[in-house]
Structure formats: C-alpha cells, structure tokens
NUFIVEX-729399 format. One line per 10 residues: for each residue x, y, z of N, C-alpha, C. Coordinates in pm, whole numbers, always signed. Example, Ala and Ser with C-alpha at 12.3 -4.5 7.8 and 13.67 -1.06 7.14 Angstrom:
+1319/-569/+780/+1230/-450/+780/+1320/-330/+780 ~ +1285/-225/+708/+1367/-106/+714/+1290/+3/+787
REM end
This chain:
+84/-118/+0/+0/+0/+0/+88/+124/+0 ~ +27/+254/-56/+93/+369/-64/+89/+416/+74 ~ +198/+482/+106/+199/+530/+248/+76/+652/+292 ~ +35/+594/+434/-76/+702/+440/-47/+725/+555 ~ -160/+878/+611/-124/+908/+714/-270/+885/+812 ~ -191/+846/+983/-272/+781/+1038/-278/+909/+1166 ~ -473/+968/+1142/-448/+1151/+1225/-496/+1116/+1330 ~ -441/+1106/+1465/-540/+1106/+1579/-555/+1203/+1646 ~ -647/+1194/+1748/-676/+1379/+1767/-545/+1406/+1868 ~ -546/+1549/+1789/-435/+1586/+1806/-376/+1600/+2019
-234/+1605/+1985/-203/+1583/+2139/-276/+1718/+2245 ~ -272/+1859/+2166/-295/+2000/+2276/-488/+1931/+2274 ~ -595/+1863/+2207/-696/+1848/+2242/-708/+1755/+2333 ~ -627/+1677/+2389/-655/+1572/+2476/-591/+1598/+2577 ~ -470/+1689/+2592/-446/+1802/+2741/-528/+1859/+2754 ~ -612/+1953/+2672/-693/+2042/+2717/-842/+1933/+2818 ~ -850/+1826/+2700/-974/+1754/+2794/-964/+1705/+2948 ~ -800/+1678/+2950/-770/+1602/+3046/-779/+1709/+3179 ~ -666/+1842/+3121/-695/+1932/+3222/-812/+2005/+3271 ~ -918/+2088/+3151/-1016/+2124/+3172/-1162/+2066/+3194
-1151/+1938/+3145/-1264/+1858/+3181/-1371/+1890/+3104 ~ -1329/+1953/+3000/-1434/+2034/+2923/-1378/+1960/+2786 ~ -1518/+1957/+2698/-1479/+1968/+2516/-1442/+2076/+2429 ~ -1309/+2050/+2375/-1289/+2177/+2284/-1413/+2226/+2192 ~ -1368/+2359/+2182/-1476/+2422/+2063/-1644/+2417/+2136 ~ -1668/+2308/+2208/-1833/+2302/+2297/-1832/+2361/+2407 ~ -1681/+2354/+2535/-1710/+2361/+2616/-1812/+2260/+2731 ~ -1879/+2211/+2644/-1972/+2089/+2690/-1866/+1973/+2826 ~ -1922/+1961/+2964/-1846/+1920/+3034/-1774/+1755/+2997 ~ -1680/+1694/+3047/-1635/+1583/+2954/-1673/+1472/+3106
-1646/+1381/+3065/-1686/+1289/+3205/-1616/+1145/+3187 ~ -1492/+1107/+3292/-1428/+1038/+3354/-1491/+922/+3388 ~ -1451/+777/+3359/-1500/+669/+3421/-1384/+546/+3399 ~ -1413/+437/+3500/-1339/+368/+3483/-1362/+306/+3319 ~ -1316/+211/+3220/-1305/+128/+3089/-1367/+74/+3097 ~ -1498/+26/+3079/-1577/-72/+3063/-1614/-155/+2924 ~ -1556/-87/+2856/-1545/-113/+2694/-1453/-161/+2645 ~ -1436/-222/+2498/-1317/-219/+2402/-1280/-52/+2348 ~ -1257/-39/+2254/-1238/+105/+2188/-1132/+129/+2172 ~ -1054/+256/+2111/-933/+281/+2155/-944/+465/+2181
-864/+469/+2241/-817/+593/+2269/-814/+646/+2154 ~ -858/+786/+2127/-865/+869/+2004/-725/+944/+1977 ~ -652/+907/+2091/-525/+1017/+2080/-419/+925/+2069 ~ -389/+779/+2122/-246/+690/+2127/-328/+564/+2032 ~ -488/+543/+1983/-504/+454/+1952/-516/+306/+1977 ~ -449/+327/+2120/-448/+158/+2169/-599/+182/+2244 ~ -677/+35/+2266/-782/+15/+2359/-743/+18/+2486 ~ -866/+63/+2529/-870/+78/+2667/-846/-72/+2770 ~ -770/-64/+2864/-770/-186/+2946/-855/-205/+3058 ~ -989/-289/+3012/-1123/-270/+3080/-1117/-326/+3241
-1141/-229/+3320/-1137/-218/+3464/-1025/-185/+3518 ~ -931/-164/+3402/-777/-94/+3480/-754/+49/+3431 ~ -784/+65/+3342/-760/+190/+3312/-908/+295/+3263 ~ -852/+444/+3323/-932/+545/+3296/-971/+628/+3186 ~ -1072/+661/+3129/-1148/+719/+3016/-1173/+849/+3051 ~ -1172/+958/+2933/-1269/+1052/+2939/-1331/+1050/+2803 ~ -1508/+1114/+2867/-1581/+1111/+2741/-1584/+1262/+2707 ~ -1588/+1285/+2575/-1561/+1424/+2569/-1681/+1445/+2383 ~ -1709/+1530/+2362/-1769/+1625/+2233/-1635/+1644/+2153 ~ -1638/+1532/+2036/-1507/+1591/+1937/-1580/+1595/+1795
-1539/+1707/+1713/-1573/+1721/+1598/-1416/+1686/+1524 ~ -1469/+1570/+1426/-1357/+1481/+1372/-1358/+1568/+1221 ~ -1446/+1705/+1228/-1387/+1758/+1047/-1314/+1889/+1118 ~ -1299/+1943/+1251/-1228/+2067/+1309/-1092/+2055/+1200 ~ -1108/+2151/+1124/-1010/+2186/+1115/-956/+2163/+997 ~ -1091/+2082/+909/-1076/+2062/+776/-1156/+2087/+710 ~ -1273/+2086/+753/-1432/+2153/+678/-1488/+2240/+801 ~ -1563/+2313/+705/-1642/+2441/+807/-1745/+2412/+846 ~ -1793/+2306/+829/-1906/+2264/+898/-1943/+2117/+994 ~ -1980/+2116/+1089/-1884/+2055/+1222/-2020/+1902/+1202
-1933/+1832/+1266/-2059/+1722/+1235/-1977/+1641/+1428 ~ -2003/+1707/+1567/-1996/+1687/+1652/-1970/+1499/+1737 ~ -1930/+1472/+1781/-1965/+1363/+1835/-1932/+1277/+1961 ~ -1918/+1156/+2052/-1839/+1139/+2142/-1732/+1051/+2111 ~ -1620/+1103/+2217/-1515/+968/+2143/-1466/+985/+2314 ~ -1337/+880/+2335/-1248/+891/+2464/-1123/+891/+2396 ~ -1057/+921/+2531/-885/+941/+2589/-890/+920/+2680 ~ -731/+874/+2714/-701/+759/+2807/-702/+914/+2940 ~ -774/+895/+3051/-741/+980/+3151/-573/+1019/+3185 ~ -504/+940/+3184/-366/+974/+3178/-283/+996/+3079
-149/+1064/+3081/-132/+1064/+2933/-90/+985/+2917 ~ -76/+1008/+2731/-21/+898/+2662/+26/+1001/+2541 ~ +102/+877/+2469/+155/+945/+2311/+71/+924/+2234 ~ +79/+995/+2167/-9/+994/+2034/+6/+951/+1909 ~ -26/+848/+1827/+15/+757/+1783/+101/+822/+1668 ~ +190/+776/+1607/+225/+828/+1522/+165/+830/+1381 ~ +198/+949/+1272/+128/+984/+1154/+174/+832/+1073 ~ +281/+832/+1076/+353/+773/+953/+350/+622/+1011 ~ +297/+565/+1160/+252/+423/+1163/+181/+334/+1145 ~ +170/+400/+994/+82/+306/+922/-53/+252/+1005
-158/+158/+948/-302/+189/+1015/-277/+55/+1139 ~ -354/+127/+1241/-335/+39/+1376/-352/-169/+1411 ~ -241/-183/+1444/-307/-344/+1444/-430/-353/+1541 ~ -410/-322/+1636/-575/-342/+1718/-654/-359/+1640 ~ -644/-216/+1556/-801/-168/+1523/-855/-263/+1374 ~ -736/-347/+1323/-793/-421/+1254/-897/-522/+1264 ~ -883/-558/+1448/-978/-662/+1486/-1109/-684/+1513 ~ -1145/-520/+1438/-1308/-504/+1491/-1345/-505/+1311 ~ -1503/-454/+1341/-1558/-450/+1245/-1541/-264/+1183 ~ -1514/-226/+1115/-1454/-85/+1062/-1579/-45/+963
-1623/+81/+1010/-1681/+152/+869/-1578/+256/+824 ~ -1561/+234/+709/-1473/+343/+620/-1527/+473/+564 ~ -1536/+570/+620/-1611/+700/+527/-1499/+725/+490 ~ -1505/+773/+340/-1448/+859/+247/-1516/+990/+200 ~ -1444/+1054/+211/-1484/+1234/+201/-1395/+1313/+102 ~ -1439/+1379/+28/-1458/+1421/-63/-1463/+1618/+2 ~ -1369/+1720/-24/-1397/+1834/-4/-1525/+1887/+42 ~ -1550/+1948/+165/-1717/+2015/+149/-1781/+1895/+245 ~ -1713/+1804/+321/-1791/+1710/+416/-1860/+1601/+296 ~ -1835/+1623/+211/-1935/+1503/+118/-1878/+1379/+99
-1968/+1293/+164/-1915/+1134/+160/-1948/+1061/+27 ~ -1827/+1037/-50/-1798/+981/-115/-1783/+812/-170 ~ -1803/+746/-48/-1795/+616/-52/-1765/+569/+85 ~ -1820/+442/+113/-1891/+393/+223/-1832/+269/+244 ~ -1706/+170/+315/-1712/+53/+288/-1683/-32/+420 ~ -1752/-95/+439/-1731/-161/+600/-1643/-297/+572 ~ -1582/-307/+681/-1480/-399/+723/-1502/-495/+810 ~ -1502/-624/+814/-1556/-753/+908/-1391/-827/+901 ~ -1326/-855/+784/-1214/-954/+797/-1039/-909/+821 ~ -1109/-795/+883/-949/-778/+933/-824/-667/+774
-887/-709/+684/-829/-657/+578/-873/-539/+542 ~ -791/-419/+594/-837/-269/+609/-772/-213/+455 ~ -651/-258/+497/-530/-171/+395/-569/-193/+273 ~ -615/-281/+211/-683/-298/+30/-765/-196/+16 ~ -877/-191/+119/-998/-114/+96/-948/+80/+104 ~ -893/+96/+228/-764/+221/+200/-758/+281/+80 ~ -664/+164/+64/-581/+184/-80/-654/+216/-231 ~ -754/+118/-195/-930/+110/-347/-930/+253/-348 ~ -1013/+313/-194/-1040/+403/-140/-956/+593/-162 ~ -869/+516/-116/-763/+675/-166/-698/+696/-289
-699/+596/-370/-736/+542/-489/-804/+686/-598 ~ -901/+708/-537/-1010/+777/-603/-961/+892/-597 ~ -943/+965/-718/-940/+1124/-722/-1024/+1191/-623 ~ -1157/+1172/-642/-1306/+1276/-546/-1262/+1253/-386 ~ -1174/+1145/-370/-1145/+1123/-244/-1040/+1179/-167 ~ -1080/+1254/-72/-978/+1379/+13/-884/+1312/+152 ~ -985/+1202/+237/-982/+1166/+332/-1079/+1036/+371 ~ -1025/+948/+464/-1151/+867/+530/-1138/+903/+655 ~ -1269/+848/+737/-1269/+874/+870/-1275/+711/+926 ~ -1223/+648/+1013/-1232/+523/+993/-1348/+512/+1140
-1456/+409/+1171/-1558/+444/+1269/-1542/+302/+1291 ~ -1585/+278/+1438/-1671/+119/+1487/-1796/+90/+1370 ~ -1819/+27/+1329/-1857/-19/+1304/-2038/-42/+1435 ~ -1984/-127/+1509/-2070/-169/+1654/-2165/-26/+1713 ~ -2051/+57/+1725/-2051/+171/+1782/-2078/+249/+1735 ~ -2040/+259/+1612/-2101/+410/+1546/-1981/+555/+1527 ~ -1883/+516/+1634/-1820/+623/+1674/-1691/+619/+1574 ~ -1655/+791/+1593/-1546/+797/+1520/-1411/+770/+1613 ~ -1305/+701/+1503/-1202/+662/+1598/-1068/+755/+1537 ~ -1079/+759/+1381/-934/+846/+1335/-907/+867/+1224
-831/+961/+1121/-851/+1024/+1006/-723/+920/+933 ~ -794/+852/+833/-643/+810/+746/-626/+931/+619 ~ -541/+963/+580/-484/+1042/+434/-381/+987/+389 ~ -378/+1085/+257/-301/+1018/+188/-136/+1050/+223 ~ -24/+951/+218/+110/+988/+315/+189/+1101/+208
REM end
C-alpha cells in the first residue's frame, strides 16, 4: 500500500480535555469513568484496558479543522497521558480486529464512498479508497458503535 497518514486527535486536544474537563470548541463538560469497553483511545489509539484503566468522554468534531461545517460527536482518551500515535505508523493493528466503517470524504464534508470492514483486511480497501481522485480523506468508525475513531490520508 501507498503510504498514508494515520491523524489522531491531536495531542494540545486531549491536554486540554484532560486538564479542563471540558470539550474543545463546545465547552460541553467531559466525564471520567473507569473502561468498561473495548475502543481505543482517540489520541495513542491503543484500547482501553477494561477495569484498569481510565477514560474521558468528551464532544469531538472529527472535520475541526478541515471543513467548516462541524458534524460533533463522542469519542475517549485515556485519563492519563499517553503518546499519540504516530502519523507515519501506518493503520493500527488493534483496530484491525473489529468490524470498521470506512467514510471517504470528498472536499465540502461530502461522503464519497462507504465501505465496511468484518475480515481484518483494512489496507486494500484504503488503498481502493484513496485510490479515487473525489477522495480527500476517510474517517475510519466502529462499526458496533457508530463512533469515530481516526482520520487516514493520503502519506
């Protein structure tokens, strides 16, 4: 596959959650609990370690900062810090093990193509995917969940 880049939210939004307890850009309060879930952290990407480690839920808009028009939502970070995964490490092994919806976006928030993931084989569909001229970005989501987890582009 062509090298891509793997965006997680960025490191100053997940200090700010951690310290202020608040969601960027909402202000909306964020809220702390022990892991009771799979998932991963929106900022280092690894899952949470359920009953050992701490979450915050927070209001993140996953187009800040690339389209002007905000499409809001919830995601977590690990209550303590962590690193943030790197751009250039290629797409996460965890996250191959779930079921993946792929949005592809297209300038202007317009989704472009739609392709969900059950067998573990992300990087073909990527690749199909970024592939496409009309195609700017994907957002990669649970599947289960609904939720957004992290921006792949092109490297």
């Amino acid at each position: 596959m062509d090298s891509i880049r793997v965006v997680a939210v960025p490191t100053e939004v997940a200090q700010y959650v951690r310290t202020e307890m608040k969601a960027p850009r909402y202000k909306h309060p964020a809220f702390r609990d022990m892991a009771t879930g799979y998932g991963p952290c929106r900022h280092c990407l690894r899952e949470f370690m359920k009953g050992e480690e701490e979450r915050i839920l927070f209001t993140y808009d996953a187009f800040d900062g690339i389209e002007s028009k905000p499409l809001p939502g919830p995601v977590f970070v690990h209550a303590e810090e962590c690193e943030r995964y790197p751009e250039d490490g290629g797409f996460p092994a965890e996250m191959k093990e779930h079921e993946l919806t792929l949005n592809a976006y297209g300038r202007g928030r317009r989704l472009v193509a739609q392709e969900y993931v059950t067998d573990g084989k992300v990087e073909e569909i990527v690749e199909q995917l970024l592939a496409k001229d009309e195609v700017d970005y994907i957002h990669v989501r649970d599947t289960q969940a609904g939720c957004y987890d992290f921006r792949v582009e092109r490297g």
